[in-house]
C-alpha positions as CSV (number, residue, x, y, z in Angstrom):
1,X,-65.4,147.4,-73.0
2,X,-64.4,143.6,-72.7
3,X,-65.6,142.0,-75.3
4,X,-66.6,138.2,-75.7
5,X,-66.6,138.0,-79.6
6,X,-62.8,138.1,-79.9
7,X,-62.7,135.1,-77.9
8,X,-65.6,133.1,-78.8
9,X,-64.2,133.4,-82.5
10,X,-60.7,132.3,-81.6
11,X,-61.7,129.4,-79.7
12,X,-64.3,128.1,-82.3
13,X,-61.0,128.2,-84.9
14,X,-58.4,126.7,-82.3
15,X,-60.8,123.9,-81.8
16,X,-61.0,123.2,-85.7
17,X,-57.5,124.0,-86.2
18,X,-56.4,121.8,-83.2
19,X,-58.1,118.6,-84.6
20,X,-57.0,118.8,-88.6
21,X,-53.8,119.5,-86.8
22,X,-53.9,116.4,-85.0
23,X,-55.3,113.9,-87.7
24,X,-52.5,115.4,-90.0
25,X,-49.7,115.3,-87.7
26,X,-50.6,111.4,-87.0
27,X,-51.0,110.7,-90.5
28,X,-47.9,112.3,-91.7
29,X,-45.4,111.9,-88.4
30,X,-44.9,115.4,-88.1
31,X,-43.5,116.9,-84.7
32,X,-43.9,120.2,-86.1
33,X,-47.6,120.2,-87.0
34,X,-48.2,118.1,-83.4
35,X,-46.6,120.9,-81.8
36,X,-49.0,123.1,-83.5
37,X,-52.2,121.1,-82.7
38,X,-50.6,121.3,-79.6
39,X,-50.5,125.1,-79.5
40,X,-54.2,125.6,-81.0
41,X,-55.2,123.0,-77.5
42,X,-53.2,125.8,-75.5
43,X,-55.1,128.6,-77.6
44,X,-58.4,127.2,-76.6
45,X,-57.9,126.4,-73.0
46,X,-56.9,129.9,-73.0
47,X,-60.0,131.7,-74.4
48,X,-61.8,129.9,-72.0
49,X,-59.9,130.9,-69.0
50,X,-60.5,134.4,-70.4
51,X,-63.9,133.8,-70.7
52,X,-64.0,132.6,-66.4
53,X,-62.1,135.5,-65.8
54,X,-64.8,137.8,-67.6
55,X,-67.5,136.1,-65.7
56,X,-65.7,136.7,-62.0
57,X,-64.6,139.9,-62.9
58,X,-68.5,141.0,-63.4
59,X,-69.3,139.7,-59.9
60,X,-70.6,142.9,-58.0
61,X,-68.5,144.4,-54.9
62,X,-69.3,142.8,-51.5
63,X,-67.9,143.4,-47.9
64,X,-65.1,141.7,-49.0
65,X,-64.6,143.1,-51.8
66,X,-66.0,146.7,-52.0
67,X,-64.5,147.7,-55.4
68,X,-66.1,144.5,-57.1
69,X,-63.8,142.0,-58.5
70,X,-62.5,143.7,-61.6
71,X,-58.6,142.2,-61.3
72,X,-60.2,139.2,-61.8
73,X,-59.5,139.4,-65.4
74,X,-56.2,140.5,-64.7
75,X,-55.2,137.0,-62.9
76,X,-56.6,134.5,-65.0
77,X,-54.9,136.8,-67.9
78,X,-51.7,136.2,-66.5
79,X,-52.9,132.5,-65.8
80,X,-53.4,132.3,-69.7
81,X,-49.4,133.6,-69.7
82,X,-48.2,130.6,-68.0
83,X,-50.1,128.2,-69.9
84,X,-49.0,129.3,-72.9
85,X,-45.2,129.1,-71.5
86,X,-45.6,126.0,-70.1
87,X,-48.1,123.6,-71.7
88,X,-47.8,125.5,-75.4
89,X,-43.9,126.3,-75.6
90,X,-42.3,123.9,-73.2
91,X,-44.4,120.6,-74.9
92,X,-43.1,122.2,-78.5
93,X,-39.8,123.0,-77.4
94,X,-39.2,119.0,-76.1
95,X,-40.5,117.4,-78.9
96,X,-38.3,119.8,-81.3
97,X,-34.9,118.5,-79.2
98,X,-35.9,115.3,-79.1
99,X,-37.2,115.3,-83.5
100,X,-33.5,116.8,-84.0
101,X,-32.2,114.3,-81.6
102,X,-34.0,111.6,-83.5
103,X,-35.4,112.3,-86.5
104,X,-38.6,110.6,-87.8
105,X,-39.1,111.0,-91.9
106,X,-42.7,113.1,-92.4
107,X,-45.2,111.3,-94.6
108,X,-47.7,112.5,-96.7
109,X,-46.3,116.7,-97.1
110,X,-49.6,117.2,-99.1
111,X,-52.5,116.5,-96.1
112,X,-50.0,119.0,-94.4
113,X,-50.0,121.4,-96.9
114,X,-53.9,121.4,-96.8
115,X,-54.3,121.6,-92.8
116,X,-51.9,124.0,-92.7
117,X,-53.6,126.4,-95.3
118,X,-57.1,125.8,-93.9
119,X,-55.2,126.7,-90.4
120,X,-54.0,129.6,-91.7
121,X,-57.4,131.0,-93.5
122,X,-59.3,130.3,-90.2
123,X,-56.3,132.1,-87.9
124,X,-56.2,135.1,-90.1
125,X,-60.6,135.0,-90.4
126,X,-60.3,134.7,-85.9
127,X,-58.2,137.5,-86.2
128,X,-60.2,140.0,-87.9
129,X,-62.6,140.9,-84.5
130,X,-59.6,141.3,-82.1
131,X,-57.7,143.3,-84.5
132,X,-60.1,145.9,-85.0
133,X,-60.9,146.5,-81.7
134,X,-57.2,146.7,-80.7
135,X,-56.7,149.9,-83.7
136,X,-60.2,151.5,-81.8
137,X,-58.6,151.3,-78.7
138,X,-54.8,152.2,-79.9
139,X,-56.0,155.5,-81.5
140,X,-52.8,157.4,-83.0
141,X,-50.4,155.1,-80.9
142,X,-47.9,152.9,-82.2
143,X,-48.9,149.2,-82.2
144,X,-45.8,148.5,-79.7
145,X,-47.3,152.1,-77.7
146,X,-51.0,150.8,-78.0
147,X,-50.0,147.5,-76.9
148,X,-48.8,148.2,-73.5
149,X,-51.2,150.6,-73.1
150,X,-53.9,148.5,-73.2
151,X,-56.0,147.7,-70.1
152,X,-57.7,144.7,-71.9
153,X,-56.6,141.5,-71.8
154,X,-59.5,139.9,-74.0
155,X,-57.9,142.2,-77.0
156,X,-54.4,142.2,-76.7
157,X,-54.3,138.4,-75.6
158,X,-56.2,137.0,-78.1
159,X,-54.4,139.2,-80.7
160,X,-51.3,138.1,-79.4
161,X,-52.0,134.6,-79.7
162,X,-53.7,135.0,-83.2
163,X,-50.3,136.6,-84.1
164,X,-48.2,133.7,-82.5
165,X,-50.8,130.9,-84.5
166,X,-50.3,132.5,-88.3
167,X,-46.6,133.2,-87.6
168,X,-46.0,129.1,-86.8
169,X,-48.4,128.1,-89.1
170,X,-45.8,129.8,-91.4
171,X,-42.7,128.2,-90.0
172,X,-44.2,124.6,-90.0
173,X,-45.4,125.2,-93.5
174,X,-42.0,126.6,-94.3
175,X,-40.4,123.3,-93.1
176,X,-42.1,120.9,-94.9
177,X,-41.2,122.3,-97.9
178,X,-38.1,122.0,-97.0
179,X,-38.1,118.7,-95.7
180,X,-39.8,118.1,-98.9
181,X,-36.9,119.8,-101.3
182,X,-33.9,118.6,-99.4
183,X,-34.9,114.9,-97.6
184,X,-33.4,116.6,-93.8
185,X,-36.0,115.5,-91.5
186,X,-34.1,117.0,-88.4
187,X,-35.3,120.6,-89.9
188,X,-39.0,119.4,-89.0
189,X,-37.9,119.1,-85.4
190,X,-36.1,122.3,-86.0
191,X,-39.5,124.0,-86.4
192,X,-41.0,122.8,-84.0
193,X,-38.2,124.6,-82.0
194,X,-38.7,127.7,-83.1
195,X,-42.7,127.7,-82.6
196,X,-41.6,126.8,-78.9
197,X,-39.6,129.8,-78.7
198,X,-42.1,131.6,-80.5
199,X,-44.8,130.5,-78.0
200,X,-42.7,131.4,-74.7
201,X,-41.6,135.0,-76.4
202,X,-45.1,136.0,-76.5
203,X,-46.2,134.3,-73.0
204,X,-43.4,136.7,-71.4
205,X,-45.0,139.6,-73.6
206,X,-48.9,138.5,-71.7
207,X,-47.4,137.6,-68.8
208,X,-45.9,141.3,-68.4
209,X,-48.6,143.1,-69.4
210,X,-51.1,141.2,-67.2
211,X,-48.0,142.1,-64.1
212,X,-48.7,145.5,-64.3
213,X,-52.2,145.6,-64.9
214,X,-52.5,143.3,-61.4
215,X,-49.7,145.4,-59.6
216,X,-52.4,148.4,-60.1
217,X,-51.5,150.0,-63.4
218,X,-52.5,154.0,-63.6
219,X,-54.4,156.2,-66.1
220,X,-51.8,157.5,-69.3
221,X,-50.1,161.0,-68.9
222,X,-52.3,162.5,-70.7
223,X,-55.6,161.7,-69.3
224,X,-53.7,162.9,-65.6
225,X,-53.1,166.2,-67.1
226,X,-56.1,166.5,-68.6
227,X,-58.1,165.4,-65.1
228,X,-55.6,168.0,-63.5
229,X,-56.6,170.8,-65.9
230,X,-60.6,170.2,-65.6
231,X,-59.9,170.7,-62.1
232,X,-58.7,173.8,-61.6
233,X,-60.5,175.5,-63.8
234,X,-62.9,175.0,-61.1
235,X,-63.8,178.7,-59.2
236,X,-63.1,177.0,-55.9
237,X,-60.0,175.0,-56.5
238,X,-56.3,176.8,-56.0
239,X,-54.2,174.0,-57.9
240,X,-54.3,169.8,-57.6
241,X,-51.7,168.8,-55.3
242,X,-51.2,164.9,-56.3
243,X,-53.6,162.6,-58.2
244,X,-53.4,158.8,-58.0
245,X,-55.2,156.5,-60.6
246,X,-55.3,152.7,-60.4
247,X,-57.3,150.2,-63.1
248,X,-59.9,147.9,-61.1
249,X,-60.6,146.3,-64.4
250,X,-60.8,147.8,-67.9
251,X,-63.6,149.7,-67.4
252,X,-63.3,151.0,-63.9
253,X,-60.8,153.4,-62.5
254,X,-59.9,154.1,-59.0
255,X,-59.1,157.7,-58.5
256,X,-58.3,160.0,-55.3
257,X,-57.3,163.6,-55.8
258,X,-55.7,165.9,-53.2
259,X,-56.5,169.3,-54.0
260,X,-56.5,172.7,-52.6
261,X,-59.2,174.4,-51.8
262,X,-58.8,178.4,-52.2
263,X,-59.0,180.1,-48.6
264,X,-62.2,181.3,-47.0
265,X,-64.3,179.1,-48.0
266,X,-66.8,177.3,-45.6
267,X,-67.1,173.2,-45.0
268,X,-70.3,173.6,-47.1
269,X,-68.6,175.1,-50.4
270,X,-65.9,172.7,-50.4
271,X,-68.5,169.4,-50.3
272,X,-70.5,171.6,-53.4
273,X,-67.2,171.7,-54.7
274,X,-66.3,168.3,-54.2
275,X,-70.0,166.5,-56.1
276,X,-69.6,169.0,-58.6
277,X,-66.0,168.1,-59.1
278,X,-66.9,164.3,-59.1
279,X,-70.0,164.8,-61.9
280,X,-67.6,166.7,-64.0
281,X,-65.0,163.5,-63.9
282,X,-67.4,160.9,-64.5
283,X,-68.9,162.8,-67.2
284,X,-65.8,163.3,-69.1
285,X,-64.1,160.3,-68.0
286,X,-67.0,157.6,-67.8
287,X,-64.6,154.8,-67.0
288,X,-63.7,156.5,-63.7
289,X,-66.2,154.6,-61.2
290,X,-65.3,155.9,-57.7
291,X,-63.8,159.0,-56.9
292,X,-62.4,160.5,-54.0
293,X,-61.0,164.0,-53.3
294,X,-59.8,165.3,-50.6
295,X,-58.6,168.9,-49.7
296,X,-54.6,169.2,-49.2
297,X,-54.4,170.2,-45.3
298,X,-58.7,169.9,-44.5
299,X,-58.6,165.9,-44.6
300,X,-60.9,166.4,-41.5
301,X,-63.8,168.7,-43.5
302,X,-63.5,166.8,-46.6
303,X,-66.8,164.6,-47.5
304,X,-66.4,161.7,-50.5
């Protein structure tokens, strides 16, 4: 189930985090935290794109839409993937060349040190909800596996954001010691580089996922042979000929089974057949919403 708490607590801490951000980076004349204030703008724009996309996505089905407009979620998800690509890594990526280009001395490393450790306390705190939900969901997969696997953009975007925040808060933090140690002030452009390339690395990891979720991703392996096997174990059914899956959103799933039906029976068994069938589906698979089935080679007998 899409859930809003994820988001809702990553955008109130990419709000808070954006401003300190700001005030220090002004302050002390640091591209590297402005290109992170920058990135916790990008963060919260994004959780409220998800957010719209929730909202459309719970829309019911019309004539123009008759499965409801689940893949709504889907878009503005990969909507979220360009933002973070192009507002997020292409504004930190410029200002890195052009800090390396022409370095500008940081003042004041201590009111960065303290933005950057409240920055970190309340990205690790925002990361807490989406985390557990993404090991619920993952089960005994790998985190890579689970990742791809998931049909839920409000988890594994704001996870993957949460992951890209902490990860440059470490890098800027890194480079103002540095700066700090050794007087080099190009190395604060530098890091603002590398949060750049850190931000457009995991817009191409959101932007794929959100692809193949809006291309019509299918159910896992596993939950097709296990489908297939509750199936024939019907008294009526012979074998399952082909079974296609597609996610409407991440709790609704499209599926159409061809099937045949074991000779001699009558139109009448095979629409029995055919409710029972469906009841058995949605009963073990609840996020299966519409079903169809038709019988391999009786298309014209078969009832929905």
């Amino acid at each position: 189930m899409p859930s809003k708490r994820s988001i809702y607590s990553a955008l109130a801490a990419d709000l808070l985090i954006a401003i300190t951000k700001f005030i220090a980076g002004s302050i002390s004349h640091s591209a590297a935290m402005i290109a992170e204030g920058v990135h916790s703008i990008v963060d919260s724009s994004n959780g409220l794109l998800l957010l719209f996309g929730l909202y459309k996505s719970k829309q019911k089905p019309d004539k123009e839409h008759p499965f409801g407009y689940g893949k709504e979620l889907y878009f503005w998800s990969f909507i979220v993937s360009i933002l973070f690509f192009g507002l997020g890594g292409g504004i930190s990526i410029y200002q890195g060349i052009q800090h390396i280009l022409k370095p500008v001395p940081p003042d004041s490393p201590v009111m960065n040190y303290i933005v950057l450790a409240i920055s970190f306390i309340f990205e690790a705190v925002s990361m807490i909800i989406p985390t557990r939900q993404f090991y619920r969901e993952k089960g005994d997969l790998s985190w890579w596996t689970g990742l791809i696997r998931s049909k839920d953009p409000t988890i594994f975007t704001v996870l993957l954001e949460n992951f890209a925040a902490i990860i440059g808060v470490l890098i800027v933090a890194i480079s103002v010691f540095l700066n700090q140690q050794f007087h080099l002030p190009y190395i604060d452009g530098l890091a603002s580089l590398l949060v750049g390339l850190l931000l457009v690395g995991v817009s191409l990891i959101i932007a794929r996922e959100s692809r193949s979720l809006l291309m019509g991703e299918g159910i896992a392996d596993e939950n097709r042979k296990r489908i297939i096997a509750l199936v024939e174990k019907d008294d009526d059914i012979d074998r399952v000929i082909n079974i296609h899956s597609i996610y409407q959103s991440p709790d609704e799933i499209i599926l159409m089974l061809i099937v045949a039906f074991k000779d001699g029976l009558e139109t009448e068994n095979i629409n029995k057949a055919i409710d029972r069938l469906s009841k058995k589906i949605k009963k073990d698979f609840p996020r299966v919403r519409y079903i169809m089935i038709e019988p391999h080679g009786l298309a014209q007998r078969a009832s929905v």
